[in-house]
C-alpha positions as CSV (number, residue, x, y, z in Angstrom):
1,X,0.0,0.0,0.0
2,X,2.9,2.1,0.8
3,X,4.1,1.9,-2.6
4,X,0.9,3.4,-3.8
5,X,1.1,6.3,-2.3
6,X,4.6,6.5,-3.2
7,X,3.5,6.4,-7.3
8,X,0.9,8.7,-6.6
9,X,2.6,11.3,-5.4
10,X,5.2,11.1,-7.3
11,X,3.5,11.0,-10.4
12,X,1.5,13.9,-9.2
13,X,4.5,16.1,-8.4
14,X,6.0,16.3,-11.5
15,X,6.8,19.4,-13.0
16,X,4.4,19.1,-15.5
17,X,1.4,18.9,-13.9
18,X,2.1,21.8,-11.5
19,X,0.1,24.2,-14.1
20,X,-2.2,21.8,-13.7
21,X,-2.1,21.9,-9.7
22,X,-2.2,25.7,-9.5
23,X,-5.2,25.8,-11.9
24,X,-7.1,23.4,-9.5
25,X,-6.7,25.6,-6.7
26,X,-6.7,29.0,-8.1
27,X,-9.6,29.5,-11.0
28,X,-12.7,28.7,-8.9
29,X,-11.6,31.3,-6.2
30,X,-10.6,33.5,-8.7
31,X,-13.8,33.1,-11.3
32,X,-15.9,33.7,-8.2
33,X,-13.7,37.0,-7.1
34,X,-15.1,38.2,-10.5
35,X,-18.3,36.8,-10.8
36,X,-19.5,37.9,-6.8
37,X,-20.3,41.8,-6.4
38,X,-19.7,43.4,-3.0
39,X,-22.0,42.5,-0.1
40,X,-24.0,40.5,-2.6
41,X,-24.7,37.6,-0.5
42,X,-27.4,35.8,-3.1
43,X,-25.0,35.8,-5.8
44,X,-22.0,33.7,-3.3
45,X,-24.6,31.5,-2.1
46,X,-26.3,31.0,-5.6
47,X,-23.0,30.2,-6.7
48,X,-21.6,27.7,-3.6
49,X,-25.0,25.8,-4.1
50,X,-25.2,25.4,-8.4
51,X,-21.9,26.0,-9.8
52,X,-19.8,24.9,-6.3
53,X,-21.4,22.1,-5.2
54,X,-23.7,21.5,-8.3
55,X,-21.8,21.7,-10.7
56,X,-17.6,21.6,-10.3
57,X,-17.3,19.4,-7.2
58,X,-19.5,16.5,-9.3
59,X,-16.9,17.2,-12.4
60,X,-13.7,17.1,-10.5
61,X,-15.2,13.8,-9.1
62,X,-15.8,12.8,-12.7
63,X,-12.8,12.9,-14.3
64,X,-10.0,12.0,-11.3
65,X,-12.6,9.3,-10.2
66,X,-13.4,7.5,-13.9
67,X,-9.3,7.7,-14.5
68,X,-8.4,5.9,-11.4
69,X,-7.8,2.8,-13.3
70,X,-8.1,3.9,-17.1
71,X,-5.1,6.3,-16.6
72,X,-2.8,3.4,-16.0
73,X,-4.1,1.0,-18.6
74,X,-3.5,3.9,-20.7
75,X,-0.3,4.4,-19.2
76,X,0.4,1.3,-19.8
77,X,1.4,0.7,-16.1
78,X,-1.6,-1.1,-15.1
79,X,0.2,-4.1,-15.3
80,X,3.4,-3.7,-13.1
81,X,0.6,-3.0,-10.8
82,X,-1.1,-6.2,-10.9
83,X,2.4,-8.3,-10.7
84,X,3.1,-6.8,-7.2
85,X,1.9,-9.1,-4.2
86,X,-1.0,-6.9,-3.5
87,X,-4.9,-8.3,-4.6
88,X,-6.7,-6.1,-7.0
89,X,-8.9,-5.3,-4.2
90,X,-6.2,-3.5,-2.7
91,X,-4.9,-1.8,-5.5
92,X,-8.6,-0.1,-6.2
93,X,-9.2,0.5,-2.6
94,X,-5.5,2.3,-2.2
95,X,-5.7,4.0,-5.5
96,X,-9.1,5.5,-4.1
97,X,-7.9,6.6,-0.6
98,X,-4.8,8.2,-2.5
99,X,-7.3,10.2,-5.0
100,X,-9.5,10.8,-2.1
101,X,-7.0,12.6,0.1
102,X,-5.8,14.6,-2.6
103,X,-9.4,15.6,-3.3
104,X,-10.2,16.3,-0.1
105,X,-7.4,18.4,0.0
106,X,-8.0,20.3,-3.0
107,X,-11.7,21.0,-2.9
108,X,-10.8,21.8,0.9
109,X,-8.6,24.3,-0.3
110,X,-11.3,26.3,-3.0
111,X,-13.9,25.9,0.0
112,X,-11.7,28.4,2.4
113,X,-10.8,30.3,-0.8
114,X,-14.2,31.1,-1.6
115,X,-15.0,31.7,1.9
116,X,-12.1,34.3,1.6
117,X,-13.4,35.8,-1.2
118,X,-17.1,36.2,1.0
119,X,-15.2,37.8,3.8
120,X,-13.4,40.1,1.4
121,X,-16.7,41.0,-0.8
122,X,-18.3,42.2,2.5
123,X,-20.3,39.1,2.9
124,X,-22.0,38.8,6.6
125,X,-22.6,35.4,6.7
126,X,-19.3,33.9,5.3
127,X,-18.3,32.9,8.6
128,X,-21.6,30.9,9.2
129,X,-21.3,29.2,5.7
130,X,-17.4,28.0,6.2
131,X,-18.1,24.9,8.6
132,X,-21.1,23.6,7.1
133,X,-19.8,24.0,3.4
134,X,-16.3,21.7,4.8
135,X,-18.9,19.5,6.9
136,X,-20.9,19.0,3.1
137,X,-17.5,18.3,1.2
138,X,-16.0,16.0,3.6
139,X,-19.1,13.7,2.4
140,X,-20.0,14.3,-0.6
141,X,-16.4,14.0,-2.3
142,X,-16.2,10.1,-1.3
143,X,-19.7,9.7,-2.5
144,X,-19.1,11.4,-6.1
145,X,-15.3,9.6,-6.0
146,X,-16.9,6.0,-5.3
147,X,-19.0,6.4,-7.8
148,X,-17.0,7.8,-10.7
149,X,-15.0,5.2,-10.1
150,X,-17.4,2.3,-11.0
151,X,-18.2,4.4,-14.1
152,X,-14.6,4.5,-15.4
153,X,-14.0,0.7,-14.9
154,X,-17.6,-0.2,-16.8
155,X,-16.2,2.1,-19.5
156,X,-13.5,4.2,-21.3
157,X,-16.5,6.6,-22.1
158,X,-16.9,7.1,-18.6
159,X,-17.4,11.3,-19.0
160,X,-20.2,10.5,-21.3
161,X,-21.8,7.8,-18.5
162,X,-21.2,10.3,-15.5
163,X,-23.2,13.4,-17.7
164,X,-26.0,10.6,-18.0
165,X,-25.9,9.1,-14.4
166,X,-25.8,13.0,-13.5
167,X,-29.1,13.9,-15.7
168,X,-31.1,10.7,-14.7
169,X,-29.9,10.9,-10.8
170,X,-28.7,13.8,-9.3
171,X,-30.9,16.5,-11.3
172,X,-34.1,13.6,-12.1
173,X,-34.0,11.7,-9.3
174,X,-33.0,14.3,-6.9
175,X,-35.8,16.7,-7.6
176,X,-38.6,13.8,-6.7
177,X,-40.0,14.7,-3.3
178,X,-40.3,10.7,-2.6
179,X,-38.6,8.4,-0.7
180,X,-36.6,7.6,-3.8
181,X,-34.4,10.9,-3.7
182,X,-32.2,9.2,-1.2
183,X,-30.1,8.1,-4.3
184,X,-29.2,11.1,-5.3
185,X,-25.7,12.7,-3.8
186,X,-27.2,16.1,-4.5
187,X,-30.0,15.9,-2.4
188,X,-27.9,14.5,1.0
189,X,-25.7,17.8,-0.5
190,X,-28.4,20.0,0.1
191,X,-29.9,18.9,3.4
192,X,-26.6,19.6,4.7
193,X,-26.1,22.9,3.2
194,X,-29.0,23.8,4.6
195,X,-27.7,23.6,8.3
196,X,-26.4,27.1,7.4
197,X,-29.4,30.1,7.9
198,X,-28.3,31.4,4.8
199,X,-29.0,28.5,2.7
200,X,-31.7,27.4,4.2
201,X,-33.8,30.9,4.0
202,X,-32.5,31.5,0.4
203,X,-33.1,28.4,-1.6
204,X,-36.4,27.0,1.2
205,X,-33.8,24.1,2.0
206,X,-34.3,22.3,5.1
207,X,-31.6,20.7,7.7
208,X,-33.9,17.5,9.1
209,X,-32.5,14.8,8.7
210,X,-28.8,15.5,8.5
211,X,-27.7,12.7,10.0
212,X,-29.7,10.5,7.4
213,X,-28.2,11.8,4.8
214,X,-24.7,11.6,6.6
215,X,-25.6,7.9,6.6
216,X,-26.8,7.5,3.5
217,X,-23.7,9.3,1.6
218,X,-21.3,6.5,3.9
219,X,-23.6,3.9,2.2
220,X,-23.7,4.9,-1.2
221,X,-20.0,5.7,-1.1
222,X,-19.5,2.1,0.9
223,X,-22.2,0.4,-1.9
224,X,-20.1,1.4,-5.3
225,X,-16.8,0.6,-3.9
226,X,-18.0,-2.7,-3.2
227,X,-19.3,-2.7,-6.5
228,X,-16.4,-0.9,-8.2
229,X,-14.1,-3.8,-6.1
230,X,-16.2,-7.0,-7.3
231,X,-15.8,-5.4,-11.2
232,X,-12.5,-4.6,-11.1
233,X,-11.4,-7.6,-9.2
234,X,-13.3,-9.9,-12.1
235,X,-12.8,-8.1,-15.0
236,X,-9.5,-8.1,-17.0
237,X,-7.4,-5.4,-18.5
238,X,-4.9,-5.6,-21.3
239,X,-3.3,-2.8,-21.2
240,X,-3.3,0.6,-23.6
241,X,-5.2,-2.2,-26.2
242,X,-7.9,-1.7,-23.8
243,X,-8.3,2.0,-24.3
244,X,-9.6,1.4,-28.2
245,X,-12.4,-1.2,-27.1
């Protein structure tokens, strides 16, 4: 597992992908700088809830989650993996927590940037929104992760299955006020948004039932890593060959 992380971060550390790594934390904060007037607290929070949390947190998921695996039998380097005494379980499961923290980490990083930018704008409640917008990325990240991680092993065209999962679940499924809402990532998103005043009074969200949907995001993030496990531990992969299937 060790060596993992080592690979990981390595790879990640390279110099060229620090462009990349300054892009990642610097163009949301900056975009919203530009895009949030002074003192205009509807336009932060209508931008936290859709483009934040709605829109580039899902995406970020999206494409690190669906390359997990794809990137290395792209790579070509999928293989040295799967000749090191480690099962495949482990290998998906480690490749995930090393993804995960570096999420975490990133997405933690535009969440106090954009909290910055409230406190500079002249924003009152910025220091109300700060804990409960951490509190919602802590769980939703994992949840989005898990499962555009499944979507990149089922297929290359994984992008294309995430905008579809994201139409039929998240914006379908997540608008129905029945009991079948619970699948949707979104929704849990949004019932713990709305432990902040803010949210809650601007967008008529409501905070009962936090702890459900604190449960229910561990079990749809536990659900299709189990899955994501099963397929990759099952299926086989050949390499860059795979990549033109």
């Amino acid at each position: 597992m060790g060596a993992l992380w080592t690979l990981f971060w390595g790879a990640l550390c390279t110099g060229r992908r620090v462009p990349w790594l300054l892009a990642l934390l610097f163009l949301q904060p900056v975009f919203a700088w530009f895009s949030i007037p002074d003192q205009r607290e509807g336009a932060l929070l209508e931008w936290t809830a859709n483009l934040y949390l709605g829109l580039m947190i899902p995406i970020y998921c999206l494409m690190t989650g669906g390359g997990l695996i794809r990137d290395e039998t792209q790579a070509g380097t999928l293989g040295y993996l799967l000749t090191r005494p480690v099962s495949r379980a482990r290998i998906f499961l480690g490749k995930y927590l090393c993804q995960l923290f570096w999420g975490e980490i990133i997405l933690g990083a535009n969440s106090l940037f954009l909290v910055v930018v409230a406190y500079v704008r002249g924003v009152e409640s910025w220091l109300s929104i700060a804990p409960v917008l951490l509190l919602t990325q802590l769980f939703v990240v994992p949840a989005f992760l898990a499962i555009s991680a499944l979507l990149g092993l089922i297929s290359r065209r994984y992008v294309v299955l995430g905008v579809v999962y994201g139409f039929l679940v998240e914006v379908g499924i997540g608008q129905i006020p029945t009991n079948i809402n619970v699948l949707s990532v979104s929704r849990h998103a949004r019932t713990l948004m709305a432990n902040s005043t803010a949210f809650a009074d601007r967008f008529g969200w409501e905070a009962e039932g936090t702890l459900w949907s604190v449960a229910s995001l561990l079990i749809i993030t536990a659900v299709f890593l189990v899955l994501g496990t099963i397929w990759f531990t099952l299926r086989e992969f050949s390499g860059p060959e795979e990549e033109k299937k």
